[in-house]
N, C-alpha and C positions, 0 to 999 in steps of 0.2 A: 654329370661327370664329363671331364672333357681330357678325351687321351690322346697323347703325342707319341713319337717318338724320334729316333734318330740314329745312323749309323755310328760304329765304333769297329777301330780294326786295331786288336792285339795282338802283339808277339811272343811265344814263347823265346824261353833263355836259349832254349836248343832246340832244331829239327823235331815236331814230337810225332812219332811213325809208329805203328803195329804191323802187326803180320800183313795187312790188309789196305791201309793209306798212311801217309804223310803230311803234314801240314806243316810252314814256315810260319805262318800268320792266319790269324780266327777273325770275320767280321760278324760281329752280332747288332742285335738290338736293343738298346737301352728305351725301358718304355718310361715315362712319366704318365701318372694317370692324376689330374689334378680337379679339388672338389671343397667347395668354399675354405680357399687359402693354403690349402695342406698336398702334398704333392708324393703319392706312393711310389716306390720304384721296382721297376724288375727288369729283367735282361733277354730276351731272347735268345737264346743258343742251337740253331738250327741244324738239325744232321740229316745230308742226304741217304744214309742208310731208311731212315724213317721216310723218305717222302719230304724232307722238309728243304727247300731253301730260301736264303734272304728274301729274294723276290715274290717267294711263296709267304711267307709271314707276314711281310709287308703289307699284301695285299689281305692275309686274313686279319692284322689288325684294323687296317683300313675299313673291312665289313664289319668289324666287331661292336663298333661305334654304338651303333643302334640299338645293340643288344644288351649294353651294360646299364640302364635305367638310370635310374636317380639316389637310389640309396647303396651306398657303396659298405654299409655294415653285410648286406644280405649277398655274402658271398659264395654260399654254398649254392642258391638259385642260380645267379649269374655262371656260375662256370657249368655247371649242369647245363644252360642254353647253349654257352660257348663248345663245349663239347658235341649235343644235340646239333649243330650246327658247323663248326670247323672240324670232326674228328680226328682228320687228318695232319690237322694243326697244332699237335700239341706242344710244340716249344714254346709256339706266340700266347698259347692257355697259357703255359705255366708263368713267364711273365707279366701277362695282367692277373692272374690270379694271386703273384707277389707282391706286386703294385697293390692291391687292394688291403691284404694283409699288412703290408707296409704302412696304408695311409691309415686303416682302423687303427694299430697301436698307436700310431701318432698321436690319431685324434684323441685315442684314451691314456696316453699317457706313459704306454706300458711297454716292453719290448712283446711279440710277435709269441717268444717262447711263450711269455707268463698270458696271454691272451687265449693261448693255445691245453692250458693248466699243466704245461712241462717244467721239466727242473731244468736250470740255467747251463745252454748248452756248452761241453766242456769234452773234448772228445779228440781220442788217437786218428790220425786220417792217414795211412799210410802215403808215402811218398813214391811217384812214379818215375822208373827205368825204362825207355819207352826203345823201340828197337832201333839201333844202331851198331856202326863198326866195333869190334870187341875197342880200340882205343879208347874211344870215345866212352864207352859206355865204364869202363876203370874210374876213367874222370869222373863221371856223372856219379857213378858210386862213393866216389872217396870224397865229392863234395857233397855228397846227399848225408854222408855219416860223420862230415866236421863240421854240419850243420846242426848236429843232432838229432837227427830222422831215427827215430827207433823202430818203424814197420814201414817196409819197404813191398813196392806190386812192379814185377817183373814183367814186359811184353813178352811173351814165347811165342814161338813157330815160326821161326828159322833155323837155319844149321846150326849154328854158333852157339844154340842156348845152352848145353850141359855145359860151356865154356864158360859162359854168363855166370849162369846158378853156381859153378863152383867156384870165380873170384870172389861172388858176394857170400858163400858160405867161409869161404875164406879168411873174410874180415867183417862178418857181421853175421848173429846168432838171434837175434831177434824174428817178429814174426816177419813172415814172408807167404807175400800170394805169386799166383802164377797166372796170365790173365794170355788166354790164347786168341781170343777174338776168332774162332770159330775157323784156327786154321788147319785143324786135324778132319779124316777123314774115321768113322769108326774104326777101323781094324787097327790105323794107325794110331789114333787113343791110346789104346790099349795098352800098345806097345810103347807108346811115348810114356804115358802116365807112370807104368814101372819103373821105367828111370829116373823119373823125377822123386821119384821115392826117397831116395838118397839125402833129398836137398830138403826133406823135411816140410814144403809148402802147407804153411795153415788152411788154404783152399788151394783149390784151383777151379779158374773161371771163364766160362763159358769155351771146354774145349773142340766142341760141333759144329758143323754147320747149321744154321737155324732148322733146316731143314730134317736133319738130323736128331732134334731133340729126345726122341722116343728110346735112342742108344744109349742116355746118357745115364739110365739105370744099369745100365748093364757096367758105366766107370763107376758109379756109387760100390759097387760089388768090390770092386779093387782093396777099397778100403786104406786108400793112399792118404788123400785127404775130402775135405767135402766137396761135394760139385756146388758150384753156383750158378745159375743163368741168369745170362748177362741180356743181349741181343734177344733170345728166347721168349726173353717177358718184357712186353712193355707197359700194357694193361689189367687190373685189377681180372680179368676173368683168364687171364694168361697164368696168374699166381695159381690160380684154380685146377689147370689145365695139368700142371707141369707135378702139382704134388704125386709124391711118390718117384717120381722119376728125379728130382733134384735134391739136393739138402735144404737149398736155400737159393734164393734171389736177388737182382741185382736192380736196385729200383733208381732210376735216372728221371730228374722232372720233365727232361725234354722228350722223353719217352712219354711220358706218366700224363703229367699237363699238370704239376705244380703241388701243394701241399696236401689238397682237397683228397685228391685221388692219389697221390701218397702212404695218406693216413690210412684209406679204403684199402689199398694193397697190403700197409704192414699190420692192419687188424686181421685183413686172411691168412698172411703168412703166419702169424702166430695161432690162429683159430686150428690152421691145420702142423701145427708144430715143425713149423718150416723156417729157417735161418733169415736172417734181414741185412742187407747188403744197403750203404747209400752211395751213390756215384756220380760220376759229374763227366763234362767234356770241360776242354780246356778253354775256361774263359774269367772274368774277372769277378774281384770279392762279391759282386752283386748279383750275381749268378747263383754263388755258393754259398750265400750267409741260407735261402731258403731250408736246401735240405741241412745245412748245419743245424736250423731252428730246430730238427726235429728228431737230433741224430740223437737224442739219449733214449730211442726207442726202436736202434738198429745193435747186431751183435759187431758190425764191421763199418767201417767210417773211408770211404776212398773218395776225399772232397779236395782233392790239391791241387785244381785247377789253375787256381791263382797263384798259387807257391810257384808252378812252372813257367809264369809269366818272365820278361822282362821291364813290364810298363802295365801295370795293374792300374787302371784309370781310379779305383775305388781304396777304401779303406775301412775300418772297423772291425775285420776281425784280429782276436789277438791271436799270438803263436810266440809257442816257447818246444824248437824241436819238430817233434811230431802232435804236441798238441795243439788244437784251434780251440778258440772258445768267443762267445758272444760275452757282451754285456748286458747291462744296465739301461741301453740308451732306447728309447720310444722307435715301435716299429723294428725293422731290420737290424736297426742298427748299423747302416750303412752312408759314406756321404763321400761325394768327390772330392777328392784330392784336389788342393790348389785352392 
């Protein structure tokens, strides 16, 4: 197998900011993994919350070379090595681990879902409100709801947000999460999370500091809406860790390292009757056809990565609204534009 890759730098349509960073523009990595004729794809999406940047991936794909062998069906092995050997690296995992799954359906013919024995992915993904000046974010609402966005995910923690939460209850009744990015401190939880009461939040996600996580039974008490850990969980023994103390989880590939260890997290979360969240950062349709492939086996879908784009280098999935959906087409289903 012989794998490449290559920079890519994407725009969001608007500043996309949380409680916690900002960003203008995303550089990721588009990997090609190519093996007699056929050419798999995936994306790197590197976050330095995790430990990850460009230069860091870069370099772990760079070493990965060696480790990928010659049969590119036996992917469960290969990322088990990949992992055993980059842990750290799980964004550049999850890209070659899509790559692979990409070039298998190819090879067979088939899209990635039906290889995977899943029903043909079809799924609500809420659309994201990320933080900004109350102006700005009126706009971002009233075009997120003439777009036909039916489930909308709110950045909170800052002053402004019951300002937030009651334009969009204002003019939209639909589901609504509330995504704090771990800028509450316990006591003030507490006290946040009962005002948010009002606005109805179908969750709310990940209000603690990581650090913090052991509190977040004490917000399930509230009984406002579910917790979900976001930041909290990255890994398969993290799901483990957190039951009981959360409803549910927020499962990210660049967290995770891609389908394989995916599936490992969302068999525990439901083994231990725990909620399933899929999520993404903001990057292009080849980033997020993966967890699309596998959202008909999450309760909550937050894949919009590419919606918030300006210049989405890829193409293939469809969207009508709030819904996404794959096809029919071998592999991913994915292919650049142009």
């Amino acid at each position: 197998m012989k794998l490449s890759y290559y920079r890519q730098t994407v725009h969001p349509r608007y500043r996309f900011a949380t409680s916690q960073h900002a960003e203008d523009e995303v550089t990721v990595l588009v990997v090609e993994l190519e093996h007699e004729g056929l050419v798999g794809l995936g994306e790197v999406v590197p976050s330095e919350l995790y430990g990850q940047t460009i230069e860091s991936s870069a370099a772990a794909l760079d070493a990965m070379r060696d480790a990928l062998g010659d049969d590119p069906f036996a992917i469960e092995s290969i990322v088990r090595r990949l992992i055993a050997r980059h842990d750290g690296q799980r964004a550049a995992i999850a890209a070659v681990d899509s790559a692979l799954h990409d070039w298998a359906g190819k090879r067979l013919g088939v899209p990635v879902w039906r290889l995977l024995g899943l029903e043909r992915p079809r799924t609500r993904t809420t659309f994201t409100i990320g933080v900004a000046d109350p102006d700005e974010i009126r706009v971002k609402v009233r075009e997120a709801l003439a777009a036909g966005y039916d489930a909308l995910k709110v950045k909170v923690g800052v002053e402004h947000d019951e300002d937030t939460l009651g334009f969009i209850r204002e003019h939209f009744d639909g589901r609504l999460i509330v995504d704090a990015n771990q800028a509450w401190g316990p006591e003030e939880a507490v006290e946040k999370i009962r005002r948010l009461a009002r606005f109805r939040p179908a969750l709310i996600e990940q209000p603690l500091r990581v650090a913090d996580w052991q509190h977040m039974a004490r917000l399930r008490e509230l009984a406002v809406a579910p917790i979900y850990a976001d930041e909290s969980c990255e890994r398969p023994a993290d799901v483990i860790r957190l039951h009981g103390y959360v409803d549910g989880v927020n499962i990210k590939f660049t967290k995770c390292g891609g389908i394989r260890e995916a599936l490992r997290m969302i068999a525990l979360a439901r083994g231990l009757g725990m909620g399933v969240m899929l999520g993404c950062f903001v990057s292009s349709s080849l980033a997020i056809a993966p967890p699309l492939t596998i959202s008909t086996l999450a309760d909550f879908s937050d894949l919009d990565g590419h919606l918030l784009l300006a210049d989405d280098p890829f193409a293939g999935i469809g969207q009508q609204g709030s819904i996404i959906e794959l096809g029919e087409s071998p592999g991913l289903g994915i292919r650049k534009r142009g």
